[in-house]
Structures are given as structure tokens and as C-alpha cells.
C-alpha positions as CSV (number, residue, x, y, z in Angstrom):
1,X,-9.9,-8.0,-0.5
2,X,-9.6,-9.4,-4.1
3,X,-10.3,-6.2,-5.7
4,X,-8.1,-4.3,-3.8
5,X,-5.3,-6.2,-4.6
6,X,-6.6,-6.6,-8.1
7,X,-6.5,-2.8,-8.5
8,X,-3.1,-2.5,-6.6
9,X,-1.6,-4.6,-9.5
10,X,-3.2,-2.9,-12.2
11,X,-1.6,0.6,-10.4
12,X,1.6,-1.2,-9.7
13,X,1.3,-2.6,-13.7
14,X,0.8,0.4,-15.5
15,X,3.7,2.3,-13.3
16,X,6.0,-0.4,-13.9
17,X,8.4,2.0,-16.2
18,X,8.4,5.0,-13.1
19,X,8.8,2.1,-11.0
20,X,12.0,0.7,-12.3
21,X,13.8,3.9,-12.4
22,X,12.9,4.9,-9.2
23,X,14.9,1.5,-8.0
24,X,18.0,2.5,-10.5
25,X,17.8,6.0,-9.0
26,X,17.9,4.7,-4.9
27,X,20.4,2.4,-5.4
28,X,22.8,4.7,-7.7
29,X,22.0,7.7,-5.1
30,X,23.0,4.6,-2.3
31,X,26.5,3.8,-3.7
32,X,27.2,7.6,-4.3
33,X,26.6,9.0,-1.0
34,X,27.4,5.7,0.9
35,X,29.9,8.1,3.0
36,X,27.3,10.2,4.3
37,X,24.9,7.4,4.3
38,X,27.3,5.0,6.5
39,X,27.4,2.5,3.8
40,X,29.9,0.1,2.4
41,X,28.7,-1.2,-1.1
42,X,31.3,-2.6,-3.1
43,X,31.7,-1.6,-6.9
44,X,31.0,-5.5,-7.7
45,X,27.6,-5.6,-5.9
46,X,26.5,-2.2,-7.5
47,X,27.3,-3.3,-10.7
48,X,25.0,-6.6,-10.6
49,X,22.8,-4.6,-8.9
50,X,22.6,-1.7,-12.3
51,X,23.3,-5.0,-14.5
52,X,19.6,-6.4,-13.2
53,X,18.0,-3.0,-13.3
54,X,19.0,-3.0,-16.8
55,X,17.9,-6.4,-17.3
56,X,14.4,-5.8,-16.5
57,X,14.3,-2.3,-18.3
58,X,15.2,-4.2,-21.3
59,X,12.6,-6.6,-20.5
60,X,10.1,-3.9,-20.1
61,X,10.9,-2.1,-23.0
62,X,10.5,-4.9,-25.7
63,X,7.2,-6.1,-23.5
64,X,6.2,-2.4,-24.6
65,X,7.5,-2.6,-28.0
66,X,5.7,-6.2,-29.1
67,X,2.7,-5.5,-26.6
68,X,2.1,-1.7,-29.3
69,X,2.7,-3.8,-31.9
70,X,0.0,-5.9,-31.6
71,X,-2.5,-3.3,-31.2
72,X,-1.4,-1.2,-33.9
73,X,-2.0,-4.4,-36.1
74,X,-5.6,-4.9,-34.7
């Protein structure tokens, strides 16, 4: 059971970029066909919602930057 979980975080790790964007993509596609989707999201909850995804993109991306950095150096 440990190595299946093991291996599920190593998949879920190296996706982690596709992973975030699929989460910015539902949840702008959410708020722009709310109509049709019977939703009511207000513009303030959206907004912390894109602020977070952006938060954690950022995070990601100097993770990524420091992380190549490193190895170039070795």
C-alpha cells in the first residue's frame, strides 16, 4: 500500500504544473457558464479563488526556477 501511494505522489508531483491549470481552467470555465451551469459565484469569491491559483503557480514556478538552478550548478 506504501508504494502505491508512494508512486501516486511521485505522478501527482511531477504533474503538479498540468495540475494547477487544470484547477485555474474549471473554476474560470465555473464562473463563466455559471448560467448554464445553475451557479451563483460571486466576482469576490472568484477572485480569491484566481488570487490562490496564482499564489501557488508562483510558488511552483520559483520551486522550478531554484530547484534547475541547483542542478545546473552540480
Amino acid at each position: 500500500m506504501t508504494g502505491k501511494l508512494k508512486a501516486a505522489w511521485l505522478w501527482c508531483w511531477s504533474h503538479r504544473t498540468k495540475g494547477i491549470g487544470i484547477a485555474g481552467t474549471a473554476a474560470s470555465y465555473a464562473y463563466l457558464n455559471q448560467e448554464k451551469l445553475g451557479l451563483f459565484i460571486p466576482a469576490k469569491s472568484m477572485a480569491h479563488t484566481m488570487m490562490a491559483v496564482g499564489v501557488v503557480t508562483f510558488g511552483v514556478g520559483l520551486y522550478n526556477t531554484f530547484l534547475r538552478r541547483d542542478k545546473d550548478q552540480v
